[in-house]
N, C-alpha and C positions, 0 to 999 in steps of 0.2 A: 745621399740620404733619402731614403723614401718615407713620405712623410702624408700619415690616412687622417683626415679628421672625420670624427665623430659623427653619424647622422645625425642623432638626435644630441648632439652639441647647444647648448645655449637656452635663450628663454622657453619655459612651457609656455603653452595656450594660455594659464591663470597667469603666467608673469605679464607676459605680452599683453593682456585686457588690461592689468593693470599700467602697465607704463602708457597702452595707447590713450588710454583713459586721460591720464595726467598730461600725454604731449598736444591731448586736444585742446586739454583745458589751458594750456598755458598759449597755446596760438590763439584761441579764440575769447583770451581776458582782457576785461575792458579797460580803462583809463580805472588807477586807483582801488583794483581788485585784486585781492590777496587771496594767492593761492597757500593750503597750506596739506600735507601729510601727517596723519597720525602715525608717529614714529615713522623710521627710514621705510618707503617705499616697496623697497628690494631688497635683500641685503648682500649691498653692491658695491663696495666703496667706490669705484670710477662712475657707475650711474649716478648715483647720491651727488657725487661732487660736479657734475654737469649738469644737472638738472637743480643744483642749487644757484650757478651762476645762472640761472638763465631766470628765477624769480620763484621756482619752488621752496617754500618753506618747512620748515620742520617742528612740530607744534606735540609737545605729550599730554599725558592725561591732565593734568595740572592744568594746564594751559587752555584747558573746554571753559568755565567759567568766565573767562577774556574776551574769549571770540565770542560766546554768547551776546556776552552784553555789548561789544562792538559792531555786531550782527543787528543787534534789537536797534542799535542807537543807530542805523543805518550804513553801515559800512557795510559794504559789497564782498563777499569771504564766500571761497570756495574749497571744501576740506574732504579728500579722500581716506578709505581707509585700506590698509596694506591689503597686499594677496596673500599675506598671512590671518588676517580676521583680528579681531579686536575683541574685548571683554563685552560678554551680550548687553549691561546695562548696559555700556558707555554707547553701542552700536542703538538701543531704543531710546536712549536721549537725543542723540545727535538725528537722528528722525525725525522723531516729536519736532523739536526744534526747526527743521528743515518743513516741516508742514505748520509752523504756527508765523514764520519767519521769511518774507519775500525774498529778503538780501543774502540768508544762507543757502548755499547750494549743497546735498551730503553726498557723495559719488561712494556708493558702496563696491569696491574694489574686491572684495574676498574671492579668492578663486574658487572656485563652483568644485571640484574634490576637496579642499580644507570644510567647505560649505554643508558638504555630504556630510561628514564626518560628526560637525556640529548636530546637525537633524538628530543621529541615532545615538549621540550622547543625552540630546533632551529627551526623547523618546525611552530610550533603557535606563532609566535611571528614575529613582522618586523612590518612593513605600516599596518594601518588598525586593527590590531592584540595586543591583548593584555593577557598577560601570570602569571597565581600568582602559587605561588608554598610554598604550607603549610608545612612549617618546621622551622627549628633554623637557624637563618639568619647566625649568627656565626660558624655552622658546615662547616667544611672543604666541604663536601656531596653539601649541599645548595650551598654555596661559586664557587663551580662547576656547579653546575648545572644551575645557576643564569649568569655565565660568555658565556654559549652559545647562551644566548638570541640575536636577532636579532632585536629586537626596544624595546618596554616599557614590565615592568614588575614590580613582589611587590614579596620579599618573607616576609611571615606574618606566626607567632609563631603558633598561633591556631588558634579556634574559636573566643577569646576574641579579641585578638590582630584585628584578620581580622573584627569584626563588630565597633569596634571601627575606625578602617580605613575606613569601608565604612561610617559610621559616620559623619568623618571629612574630606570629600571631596572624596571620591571613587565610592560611587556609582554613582555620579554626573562624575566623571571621566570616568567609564564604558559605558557610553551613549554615548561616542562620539567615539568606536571602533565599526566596524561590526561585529568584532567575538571577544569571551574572553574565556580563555580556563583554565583549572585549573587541579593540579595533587600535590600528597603530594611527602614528602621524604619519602622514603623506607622504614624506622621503625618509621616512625607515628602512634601512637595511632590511632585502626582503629577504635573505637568509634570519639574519636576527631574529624579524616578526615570525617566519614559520616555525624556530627554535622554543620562542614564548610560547607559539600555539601548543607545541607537543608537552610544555612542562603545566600549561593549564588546563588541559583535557587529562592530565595525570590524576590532580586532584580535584576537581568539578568537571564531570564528563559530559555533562547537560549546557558545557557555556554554548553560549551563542559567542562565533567569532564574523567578524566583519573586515573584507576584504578591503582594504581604506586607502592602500598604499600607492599613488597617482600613478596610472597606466604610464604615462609617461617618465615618470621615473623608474618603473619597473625597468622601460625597455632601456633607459639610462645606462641606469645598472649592470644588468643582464648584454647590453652593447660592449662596456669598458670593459667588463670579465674577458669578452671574447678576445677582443681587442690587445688584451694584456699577455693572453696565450699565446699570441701571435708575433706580438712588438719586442724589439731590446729594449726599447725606453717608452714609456707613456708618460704625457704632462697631461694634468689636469688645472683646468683655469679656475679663478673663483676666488670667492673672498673669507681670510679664514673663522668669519664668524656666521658663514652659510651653511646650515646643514645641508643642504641639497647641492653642495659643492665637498666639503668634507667624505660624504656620504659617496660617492663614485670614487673617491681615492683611496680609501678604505678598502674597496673592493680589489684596487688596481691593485696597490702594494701588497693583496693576497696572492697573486696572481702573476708581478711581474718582477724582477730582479732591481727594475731600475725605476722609481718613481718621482717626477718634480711637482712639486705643486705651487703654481707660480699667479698671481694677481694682473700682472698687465706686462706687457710686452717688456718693459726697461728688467724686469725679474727674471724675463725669458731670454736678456739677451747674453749673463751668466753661465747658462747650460751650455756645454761641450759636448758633441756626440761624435763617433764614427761615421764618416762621410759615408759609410753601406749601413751604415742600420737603418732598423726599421722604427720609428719613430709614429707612434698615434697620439691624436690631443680630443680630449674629449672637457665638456666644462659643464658646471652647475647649472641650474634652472635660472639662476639671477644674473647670468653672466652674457652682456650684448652681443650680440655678436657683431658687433665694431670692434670690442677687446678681442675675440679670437682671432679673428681677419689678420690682427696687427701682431697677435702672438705668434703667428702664424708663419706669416711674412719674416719674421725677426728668426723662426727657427733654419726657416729656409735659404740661411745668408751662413750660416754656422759652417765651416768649412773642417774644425780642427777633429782631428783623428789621434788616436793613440797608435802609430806603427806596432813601436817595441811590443807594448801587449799584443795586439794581435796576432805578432809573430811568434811570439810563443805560446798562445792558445795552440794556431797552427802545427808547431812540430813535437806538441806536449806527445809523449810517451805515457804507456802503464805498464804495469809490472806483477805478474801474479801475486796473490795478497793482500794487493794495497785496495784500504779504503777509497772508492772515489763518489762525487756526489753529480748527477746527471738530471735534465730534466724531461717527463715522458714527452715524448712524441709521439708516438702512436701504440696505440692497445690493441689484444687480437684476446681470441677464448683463451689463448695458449700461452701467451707473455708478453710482455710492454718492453718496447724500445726505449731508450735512453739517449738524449745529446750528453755526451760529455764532456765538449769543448774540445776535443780533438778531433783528426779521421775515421777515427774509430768508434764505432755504434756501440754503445753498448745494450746487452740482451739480457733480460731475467727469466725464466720458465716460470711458470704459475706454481711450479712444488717449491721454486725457490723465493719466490715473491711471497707466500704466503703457507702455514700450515694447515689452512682448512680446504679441504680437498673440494667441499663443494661449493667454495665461495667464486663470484663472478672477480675478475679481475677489474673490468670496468664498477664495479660498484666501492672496487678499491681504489683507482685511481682513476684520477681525473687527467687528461692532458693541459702540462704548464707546473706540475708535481713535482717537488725536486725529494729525490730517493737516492738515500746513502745506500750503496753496498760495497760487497768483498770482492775485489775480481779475482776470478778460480782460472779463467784461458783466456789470451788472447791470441789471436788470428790474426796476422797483418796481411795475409791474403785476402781472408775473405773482409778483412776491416769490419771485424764484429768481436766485441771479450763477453765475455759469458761471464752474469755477474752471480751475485746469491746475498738477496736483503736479507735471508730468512739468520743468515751467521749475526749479519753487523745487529739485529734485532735482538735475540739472543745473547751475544757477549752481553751490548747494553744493558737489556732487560735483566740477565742471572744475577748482578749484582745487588737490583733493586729487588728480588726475589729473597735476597739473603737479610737483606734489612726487613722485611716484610715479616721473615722467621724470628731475628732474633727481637724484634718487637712484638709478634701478635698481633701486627695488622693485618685487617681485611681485605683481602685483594678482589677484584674480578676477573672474569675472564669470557669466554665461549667454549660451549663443548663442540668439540668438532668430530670426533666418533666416539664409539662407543668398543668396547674391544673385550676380551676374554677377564672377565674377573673387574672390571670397572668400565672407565670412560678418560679419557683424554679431552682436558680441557687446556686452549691457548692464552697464556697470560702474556700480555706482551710479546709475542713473538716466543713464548716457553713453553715447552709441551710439560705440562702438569700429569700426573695418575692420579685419580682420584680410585681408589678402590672400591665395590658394590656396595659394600656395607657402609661406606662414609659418605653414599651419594644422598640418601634420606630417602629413596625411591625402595617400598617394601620390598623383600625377598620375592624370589621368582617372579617378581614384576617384568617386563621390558626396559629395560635401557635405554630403548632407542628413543625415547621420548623425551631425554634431557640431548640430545643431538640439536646444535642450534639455538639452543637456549644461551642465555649470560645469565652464571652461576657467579657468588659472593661466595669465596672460601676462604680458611686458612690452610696457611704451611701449615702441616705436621713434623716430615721429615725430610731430610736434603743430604744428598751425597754427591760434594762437590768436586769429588776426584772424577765421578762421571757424570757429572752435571744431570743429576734427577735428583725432579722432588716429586713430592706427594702431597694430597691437598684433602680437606674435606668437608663438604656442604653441608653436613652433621654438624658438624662442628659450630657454627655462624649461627645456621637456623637455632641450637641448642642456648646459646649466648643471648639469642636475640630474644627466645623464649622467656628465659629468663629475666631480661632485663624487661621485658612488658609485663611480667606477672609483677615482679617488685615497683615499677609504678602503678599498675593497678590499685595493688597491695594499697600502698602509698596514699594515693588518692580519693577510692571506693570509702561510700558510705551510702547507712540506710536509708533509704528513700528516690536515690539516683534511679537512673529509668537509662535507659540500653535499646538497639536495636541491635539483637545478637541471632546468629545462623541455628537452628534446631539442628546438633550433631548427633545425640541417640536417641531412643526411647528404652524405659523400664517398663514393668508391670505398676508401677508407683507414679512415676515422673518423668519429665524429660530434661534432659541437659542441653544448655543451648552456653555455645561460644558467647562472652564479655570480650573478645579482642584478646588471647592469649590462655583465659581463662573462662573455665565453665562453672556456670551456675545450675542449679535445679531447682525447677520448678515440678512439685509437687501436685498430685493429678485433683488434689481438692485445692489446688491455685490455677487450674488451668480452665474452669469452667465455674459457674455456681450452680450447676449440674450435677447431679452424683453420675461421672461416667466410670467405667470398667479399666479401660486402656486408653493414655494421652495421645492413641493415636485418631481417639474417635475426636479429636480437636487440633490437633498437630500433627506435622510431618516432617521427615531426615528434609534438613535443605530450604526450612520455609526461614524465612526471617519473622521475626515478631518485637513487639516492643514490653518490656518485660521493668518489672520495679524491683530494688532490689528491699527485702522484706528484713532480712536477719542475714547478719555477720560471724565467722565463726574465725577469730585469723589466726589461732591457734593449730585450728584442724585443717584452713584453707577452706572452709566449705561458706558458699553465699547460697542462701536461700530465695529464691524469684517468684514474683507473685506477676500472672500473666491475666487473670481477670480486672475487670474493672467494674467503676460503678454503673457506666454507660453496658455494659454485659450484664450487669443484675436482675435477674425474670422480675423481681417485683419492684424494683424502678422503674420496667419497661410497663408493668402491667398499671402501675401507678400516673405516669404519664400519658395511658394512654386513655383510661376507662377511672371513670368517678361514681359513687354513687346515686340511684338513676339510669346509667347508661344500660341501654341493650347492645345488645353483642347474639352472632350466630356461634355456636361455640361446638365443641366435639367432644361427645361422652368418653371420656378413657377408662372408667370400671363403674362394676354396680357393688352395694352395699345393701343390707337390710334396712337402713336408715336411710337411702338417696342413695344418687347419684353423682359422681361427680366428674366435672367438665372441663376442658384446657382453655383457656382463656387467652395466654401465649405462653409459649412454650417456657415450661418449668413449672409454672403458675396455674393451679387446680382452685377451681370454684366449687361447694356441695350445694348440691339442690336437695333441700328434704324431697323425704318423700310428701311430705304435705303441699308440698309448691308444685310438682310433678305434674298435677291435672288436676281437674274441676269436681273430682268425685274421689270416695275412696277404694286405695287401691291394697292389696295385700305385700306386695313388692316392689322394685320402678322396676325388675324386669318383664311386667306386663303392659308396661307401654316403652320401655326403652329400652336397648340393647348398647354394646360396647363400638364405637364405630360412629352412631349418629351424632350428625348436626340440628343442634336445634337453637330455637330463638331465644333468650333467654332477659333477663332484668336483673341488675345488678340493687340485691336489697341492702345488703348491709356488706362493710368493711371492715376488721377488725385489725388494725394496721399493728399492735403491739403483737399480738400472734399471729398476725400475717395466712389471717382468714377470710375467707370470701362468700357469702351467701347469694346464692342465687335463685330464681323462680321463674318457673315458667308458665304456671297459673295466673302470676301478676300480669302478664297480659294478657288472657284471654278474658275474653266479654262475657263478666260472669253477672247473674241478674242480682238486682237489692237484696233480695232475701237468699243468698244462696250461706248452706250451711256456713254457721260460724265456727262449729266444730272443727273444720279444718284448719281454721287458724287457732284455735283454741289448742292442738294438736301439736303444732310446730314445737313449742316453744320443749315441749315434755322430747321431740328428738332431736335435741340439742345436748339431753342430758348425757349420760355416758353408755355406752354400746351396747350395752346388756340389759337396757328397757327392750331394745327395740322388737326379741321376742313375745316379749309382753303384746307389742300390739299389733303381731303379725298371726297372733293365734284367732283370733274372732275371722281372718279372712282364711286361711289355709282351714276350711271344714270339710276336706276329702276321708273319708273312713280310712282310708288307705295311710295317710300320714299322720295320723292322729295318736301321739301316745298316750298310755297308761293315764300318765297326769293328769291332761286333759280331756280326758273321756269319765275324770270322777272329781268336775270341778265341785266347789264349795259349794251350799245351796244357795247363798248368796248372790253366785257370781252369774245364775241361771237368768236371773231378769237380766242383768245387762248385754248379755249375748244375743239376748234374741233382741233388741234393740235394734241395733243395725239391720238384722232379716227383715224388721219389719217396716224397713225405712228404706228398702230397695224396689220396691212397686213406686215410689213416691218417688226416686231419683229416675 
C-alpha cells in the first residue's frame, strides 16, 4: 500500500494560535486558577477531551455572569475565546471586564481570517447597506460574524438555499439598498462560494464580493481534489461536527471512488484496503496532528487485499455494444482516455464525446470523471476499444425529450451551428432543429449569432422512428410574453412609476418598454415645453423613469407621464428668483408694448416699454434687439397667471424729479394690445409713415402732441 499524507494536513495557523494560546495558559496557571473556553475550543472531540483532563474548562454564554462575579470576589480565572469568534457583545463585555478586573485574564483567540470577515460585515452593513454572508447559519463562526452587523443582513447555506431566498422575496429586497456586499465563512466550499458569486451578480451586478475563504483552506481543498484524482481510497480525519473537516470530504467523494471518514485511529483500524493501492489522508483544520500520526500508522499495518476481485478486474473482457463506465485519465484536443478497469484503454474521439464541434474537450472533462459509453471496436492488439458517449447520451436523453413533448415543458439547450433553413441546437446529448422562422431572430438576419448561445425551447414535433425532433424559441419567448403582460396586467395601477427602455418614437409620443409591455408617453408629457418631436427630449434606447397617468385595459393602452414637478420652468423659475431679485436675462422677441426676456428657460418675463430706459422711447426696438443680455429687476409676479414683470429702468440712477409720466404710463400698457398703437403714434413722426388718419388728427388732439416736442430740449 502506498500511502501520501496531505501537506497541508491538520491545524491552520488560526487553530494552532489558538490551542498554543491555551497550552501556555494551562502550563503557566497558578495554584487555584481556573482556566476556562468559551464553548469547545476546536471542534475536535480527541483535543477537547485532552485538554479537558488536564484542567481546561468549558464555560457557555450563561455561564459569563458566574465568572464575573467570582472574578470581582477575587478568584484567579482565565477565559479564552474560540478560533471561531464569538458574539461581538459577549467579546466587549468580556473586555470591559478584563480592564475593570485584575483577577480576570480575556485571551482573545479568533483567528485573524474569521477576524477579517468580521471587519467588512461591520463595515458593509448599516443604512443603506445590505450584507449576506455564505455559510451554516448554525455555526458558532457564522453566529459571530452575523452579530457584528450594523443594520440588514441573510446568512444563507449555499447556493440552493441563497436562490431560493432570492426567489421568495430577496432579489425584490436587494433593489431597495444602494450597495449589497457578500463574503463566505472561511471553510466554505470554494467551488460553492464561486457558484453563489455567479447567481448574485445575475441579479445585483454592483454587489461587492469579498474573497473570505482562508488561503489555507483553499489550498486544503484544492490539495484533497488532486489528491483524490490520483488515489483508490482517500481518508479524511476529523470530527463530524467540524466544518473544515466535512468540507475536504465533500470534495474527495466528488472526485474519488472510495471515501472514509474516520475521527481517530481505533475508526481507521476497520478500513480494509488493497496491499497496491494508493491510499492519501488528508484532515480538517481542528485535527492535531498527533491524531494523524496515529491514523496513519494504524493505516500502514492494514495488510488485507481482496485477490478474487482484483482478478477479475484483470481478465474483465468487452464486447462491441456494451455499455461500460471508465474514468478519464488523460485529455488531448482530439479525445480523452478512459480506465476501465481492464487491459484495455478505452478511447472516445471529440465527434464522439460531444456534439458541439467547437467545444474544448478539457472544458468538458476534468481528469478522475467517470463517463458512461457504448463501445463500437475493440483492439486487443492495440489494447484500445473505441467508445462513443455521444449514443449512451442520446438513448438516455430521447426518452426524457418525449416526456418534455407530451407535457409542454421547457427544455434548454446550446446551439451548436447554424445550418440551411435553421440552427441545430444540443439538448442533452439531442441534436434538436429548430427552423429559421421559430428561432425569434428576424428574417434575413444572420444565424450565426445564436451559435453558442443556451436557448429555452419547446418540442413542437418528434419523429421517433428516426429519432428527430424539432424545437422552437418562438415558442417560450411567446409564452413568456404572455405570461409578463398578464401580470403586468394584474398588478399595474395609476400612479406606479417605471424605469422603462425608450423602444420608438411618433410624431406625438414615444413608447417606452414596462417589462413586457409598452406604454406612451405623449410629447405634452414629455416636457412642460411645447416641443415638435419627442426626440427633442428622448431617444431609442435611453432609459427613463416615467408615472403611469391613465389605464385603458380594455384596449391594453397605459398612458405615461415622463415630466415632473422638479422639470416645471415655473417651479424652477419660482425657487430660484423672488420678487426684488435682479437677474442678467436675454431678450427673445420685441413687441410694440415691450419687450420680453427668458429668465429660465420656458419662463418669459415682459418689460414694458416704460421700464425699458430713462426717457421716452417710440418702440424697445430702439434700444433693444432680439439676442441681448441685460440686467434687469424683478417688479411684480403674478403667480395665478403666471406673469412676470420686469424693469430695467428700476435700476438705473434716475434723479428725484425725473418724469413721473413714465410711471404714469405703465400701468395704461398693461391694458390690452391694441392701446399700444395709440401711443406709439406721437413718437413715429417721419412723413413717410404717417397715414391719412393721423395727418388729420381732431383739433383737440393738436395741443397734446406737441407736448412731448416741446419737452425734448428739456430731456
Amino acid at each position: 500500500m502506498k500511502l501520501k499524507i496531505a501537506e497541508h494536513a491538520g491545524f491552520c495557523p488560526g487553530v494552532r494560535r489558538a490551542t498554543d494560546a491555551l497550552e501556555k495558559a494551562l502550563e503557566s496557571r497558578a495554584g487555584g486558577e481556573s482556566i476556562y473556553t468559551l464553548g469547545r475550543l476546536i471542534h475536535n472531540d480527541e483535543y477537547v477531551r485532552e485538554t479537558e483532563s488536564r484542567g481546561a474548562k468549558i464555560a457557555a454564554g450563561e455561564d459569563i455572569p458566574d465568572i464575573e462575579t467570582r472574578a470581582r470576589a477575587g478568584e484567579k480565572i482565565t477565559l479564552l475565546i474560540r478560533a471561531h469568534g464569538e458574539h461581538e457583545d459577549t467579546v466587549r463585555r468580556l473586555a470591559a471586564l478584563a480592564g475593570e478586573c485584575e483577577n480576570f485574564t480575556f485571551l482573545d483567540c479568533t483567528c485573524p481570517y474569521v477576524e477579517k470577515v468580521r471587519r467588512i460585515a461591520r463595515e458593509n452593513s448599516g443604512e443603506g447597506k445590505f450584507f449576506i454572508l455564505i455559510g451554516a447559519p448554525e455555526h458558532p463562526e457564522v453566529e459571530g460574524i452575523m452579530s457584528c452587523l450594523r443594520g440588514d443582513g441573510v446568512a444563507l447555506r449555499d447556493s440552493a438555499e441563497l436562490e431560493k431566498w432570492l426567489a421568495e422575496g430577496g432579489e425584490e429586497l436587494l433593489g431597495r439598498f444602494e450597495t449589497v456586499s457578500a463574503a463566505a465563512q472561511t471553510t466554505q466550499l470554494l467551488e460553492e462560494w464561486k457558484k453563489c458569486q455567479r447567481i448574485l451578480k445575475k441579479v445585483y451586478t454592483k454587489v461587492q464580493i469579498f474573497d473570505t475563504i482562508c488561503i489555507v483552506t483553499e489550498e486544503r481543498q484544492r490539495e484533497a481534489e488532486q489528491l483524490s484524482l490520483t488515489s483508490d481510497v482517500m481518508i479524511v480525519i476529523g470530527s463530524p461536527s467540524s466544518s473544515n473537516s466535512r468540507k475536504p470530504f465533500d470534495v474527495c467523494r466528488e472526485k474519488c471512488g472510495t471515501v472514509y471518514f474516520v475521527g481517530n485511529a481505533a475508526e481507521a483500524a476497520g478500513i480494509l484496503v488493497p496491499r497496491d493501492a494508493r491510499v492519501s489522508v488528508t484532515a480538517g483544520a481542528s485535527t492535531p496532528g498527533s491524531v494523524i500520526q496515529e491514523v496513519c500508522k494504524t493505516m500502514d499495518e492494514q495488510k488485507t487485499e481482496n485477490f478474487e476481485e482484483l482478478l477479475e478486474n484483470s481478465i474483465k473482457t468487452l464486447n462491441t455494444g456494451e455499455i461500460v463506465e471508465g474514468t478519464v485519465t488523460a485529455i488531448t484536443n482530439n479525445e480523452i482516455h478512459l480506465d476501465l478497469g481492464t487491459k484495455t484503454t478505452g478511447v472516445i474521439a471529440h465527434d464522439k464525446a460531444t456534439n458541439d464541434p467547437n467545444a474544448k474537450l478539457s472544458d468538458l472533462f476534468k481528469v478522475g470523471d467517470v463517463v458512461r459509453a457504448k463501445v463500437i471496436k475493440v483492439s486487443d492488439i492495440d489494447g484500445i476499444a473505441t467508445l462513443d458517449k455521444n449514443r449512451v447520451d442520446a438513448d438516455k436523453n430521447w426518452n426524457k425529450l418525449v416526456e418534455a413533448y407530451e407535457s409542454g415543458e421547457i427544455v434548454e439547450g446550446k446551439v451548436t451551428e447554424a445550418v440551411k433553413g435553421g440552427v441545430i441546437i444540443n439538448i442533452d446529448g439531442v441534436r434538436v432543429f429548430i427552423p429559421a422562422s421559430l428561432t425569434g431572430v428576424p428574417r434575413d438576419n444572420d444565424l450565426d449569432i445564436l451559435v453558442g448561445t443556451t436557448q429555452r425551447v419547446k418540442i413542437i414535433e418528434l419523429k421517433s422512428e428516426r429519432k428527430k425532433a424539432y424545437a422552437s424559441i418562438r415558442a417560450v419567448q411567446r409564452e413568456e410574453r404572455r405570461a409578463k403582460e398578464a401580470e403586468f396586467w394584474a398588478n399595474i395601477k395609476e400612479g406606479q412609476e417605471f424605469d422603462g427602455e425608450v423602444k420608438s418614437l411618433t410624431s406625438y409620443g414615444a413608447f417606452v418598454d414596462l417589462g413586457g409591455v409598452d406604454g406612451m408617453v405623449h410629447n405634452t408629457e414629455l416636457s412642460w415645453l411645447r416641443i415638435k418631436h419627442p426626440s427633442e427630449v428622448v431617444s431609442v434606447g435611453d432609459v427613463i423613469h416615467v408615472t403611469v397617468k391613465s389605464l385603458d385595459r380594455e384596449r391594453k393602452r397605459v398612458s405615461l407621464s415622463y415630466k415632473t414637478d422638479g422639470m416645471n420652468p415655473w417651479n424652477q423659475f419660482t425657487e430660484k428668483y423672488s420678487v426684488g431679485d435682479e437677474a442678467d436675462v436675454k431678450i427673445v422677441s420685441l413687441m410694440p408694448f415691450g419687450a420680453f426676456a427668458e429668465l429660465v428657460p420656458g419662463v418669459d418675463g415682459l418689460i414694458h416699454i416704460s421700464q425699458i430706459t430713462d426717457h421716452k422711447i417710440a418702440t424697445p426696438s430702439e434700444v433693444l434687439k432680439t439676442g441681448d443680455i441685460v440686467h434687469v429687476k424683478i417688479t411684480d409676479v403674478n403667480e395665478a397667471n403666471h406673469r412676470i414683470s420686469l424693469s430695467i429702468r428700476a435700476l438705473m440712477d434716475l434723479p428725484e424729479d425725473a418724469p413721473v409720466e413714465e410711471d404714469e404710463e405703465a400701468p395704461v400698457e398693461e391694458a390690452p394690445v391694441e392701446e399700444a398703437p395709440v401711443e406709439e403714434a406721437p413718437a413715429e413722426e417721419k412723413p413717410k409713415r404717417t397715414r391719412k388718419k393721423v395727418e388729420e388728427p381732431a383739433p383737440e388732439e393738436a395741443p397734446a402732441e406737441e407736448a412731448p416736442a416741446e419737452e425734448t430740449p428739456a430731456e
